[in-house]
KETOR-299858 format. One record per residue (C-alpha): y, x, z; residue number from 0. Coordinates in Angstrom, 1 decimal. Each point is the difference from the previous one (the first is absolute). Last residue first. Layout:
# KETOR-299858
[[Y, X, Z], NUM]
...
# end
This chain:
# KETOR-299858
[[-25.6, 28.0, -7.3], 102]
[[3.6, -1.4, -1.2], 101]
[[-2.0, -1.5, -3.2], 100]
[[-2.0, -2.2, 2.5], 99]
[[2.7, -0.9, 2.2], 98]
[[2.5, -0.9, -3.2], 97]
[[-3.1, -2.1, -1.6], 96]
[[-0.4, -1.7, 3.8], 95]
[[3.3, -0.9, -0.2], 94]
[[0.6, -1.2, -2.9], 93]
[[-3.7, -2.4, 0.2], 92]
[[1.7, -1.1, 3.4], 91]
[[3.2, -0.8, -1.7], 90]
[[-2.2, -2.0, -2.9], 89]
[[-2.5, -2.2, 2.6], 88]
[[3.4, -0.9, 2.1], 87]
[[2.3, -0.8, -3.6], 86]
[[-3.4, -1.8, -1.2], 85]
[[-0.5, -2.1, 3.5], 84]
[[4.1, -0.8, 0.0], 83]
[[0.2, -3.3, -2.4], 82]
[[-3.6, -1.1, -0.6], 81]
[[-0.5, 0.2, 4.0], 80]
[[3.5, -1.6, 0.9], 79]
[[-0.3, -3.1, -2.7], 78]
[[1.2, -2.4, 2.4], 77]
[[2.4, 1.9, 1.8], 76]
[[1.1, 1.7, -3.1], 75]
[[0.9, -3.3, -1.3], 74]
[[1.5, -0.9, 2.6], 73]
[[2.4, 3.1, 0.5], 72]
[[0.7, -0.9, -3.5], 71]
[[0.9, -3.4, 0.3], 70]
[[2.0, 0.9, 2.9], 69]
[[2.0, 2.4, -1.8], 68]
[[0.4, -2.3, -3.4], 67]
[[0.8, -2.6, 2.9], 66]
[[2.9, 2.2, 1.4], 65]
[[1.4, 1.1, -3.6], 64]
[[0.1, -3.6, -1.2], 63]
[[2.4, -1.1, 3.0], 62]
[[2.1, 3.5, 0.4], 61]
[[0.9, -0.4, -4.3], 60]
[[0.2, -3.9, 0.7], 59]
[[2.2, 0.1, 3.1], 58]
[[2.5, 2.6, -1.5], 57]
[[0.3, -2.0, -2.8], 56]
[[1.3, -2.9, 2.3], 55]
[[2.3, 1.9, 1.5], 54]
[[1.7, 1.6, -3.0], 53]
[[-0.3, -3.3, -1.8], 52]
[[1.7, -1.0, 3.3], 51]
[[2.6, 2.7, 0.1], 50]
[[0.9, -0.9, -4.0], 49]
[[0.8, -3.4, 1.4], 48]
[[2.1, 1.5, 2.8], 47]
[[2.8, 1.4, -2.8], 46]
[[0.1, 3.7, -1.1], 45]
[[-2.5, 2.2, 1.8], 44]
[[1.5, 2.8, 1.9], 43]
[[-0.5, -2.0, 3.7], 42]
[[-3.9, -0.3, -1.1], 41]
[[-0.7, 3.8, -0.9], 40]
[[-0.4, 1.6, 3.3], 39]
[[-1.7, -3.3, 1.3], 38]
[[-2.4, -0.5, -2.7], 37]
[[-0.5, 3.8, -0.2], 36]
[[-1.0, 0.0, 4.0], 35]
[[-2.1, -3.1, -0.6], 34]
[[-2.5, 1.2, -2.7], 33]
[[-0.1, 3.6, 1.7], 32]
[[-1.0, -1.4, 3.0], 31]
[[-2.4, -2.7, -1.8], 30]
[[-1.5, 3.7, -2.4], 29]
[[-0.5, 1.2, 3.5], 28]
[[-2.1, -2.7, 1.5], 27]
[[-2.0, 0.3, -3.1], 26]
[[-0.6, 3.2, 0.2], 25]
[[-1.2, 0.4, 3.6], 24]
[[-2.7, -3.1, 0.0], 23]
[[-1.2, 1.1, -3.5], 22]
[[-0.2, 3.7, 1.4], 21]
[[-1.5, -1.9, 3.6], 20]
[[-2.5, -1.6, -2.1], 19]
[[-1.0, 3.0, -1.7], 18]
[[-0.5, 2.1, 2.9], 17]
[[-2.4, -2.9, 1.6], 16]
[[-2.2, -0.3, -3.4], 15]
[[0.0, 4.0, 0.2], 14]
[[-1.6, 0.4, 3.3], 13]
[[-2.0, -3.7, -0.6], 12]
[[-1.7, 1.8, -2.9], 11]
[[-0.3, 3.5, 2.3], 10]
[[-2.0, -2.2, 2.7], 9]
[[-2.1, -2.3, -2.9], 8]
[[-0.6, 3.7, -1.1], 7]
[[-1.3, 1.6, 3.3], 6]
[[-2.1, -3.3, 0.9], 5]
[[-1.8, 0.8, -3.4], 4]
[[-1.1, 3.4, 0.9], 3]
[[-1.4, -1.8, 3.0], 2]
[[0.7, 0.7, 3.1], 1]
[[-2.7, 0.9, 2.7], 0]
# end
């Protein structure tokens, strides 16, 4: 028999897994976004040492915001029970005051 316990590390991992993939998901599509204005903009840009700063600032905004991501996802890793155990323990106290006031 499970324990009520099992049930929560199950929904934790749930949620650790959906956040993961959102991290996963958004930062491949701030890189897309990243290279499609570097290319869209680079053939307007006056001079090929402006492109490079272009370039090159490009890098560092897509650098730092991939390890802020995967610093977070981490983190959350690491910390998963103080992290999603409250939000868990809070929908199901929401739920249960919305099933009990529905009666």
């Amino acid at each position: 028999m499970a324990r009520p316990d099992d049930r929560l590390d199950e929904r934790i991992a749930a949620l650790v897994r959906r956040d993961r993939l959102l991290a996963v998901g958004s930062t491949v599509a701030m890189w897309v976004v990243l290279v499609f204005v570097f290319l869209v903009s680079a053939p307007s840009v006056p001079g090929p040492a402006l492109v490079v700063v272009l370039g090159l600032a490009m890098l560092a905004l897509g650098g730092l915001n991939t390890a802020s991501a995967l610093a977070l996802v981490r983190r959350y890793r690491l910390a998963q029970d103080q992290v999603y155990r409250p939000d868990i323990e809070n929908l199901d106290a929401q739920r249960a005051a919305r099933a009990g006031g529905a009666s």
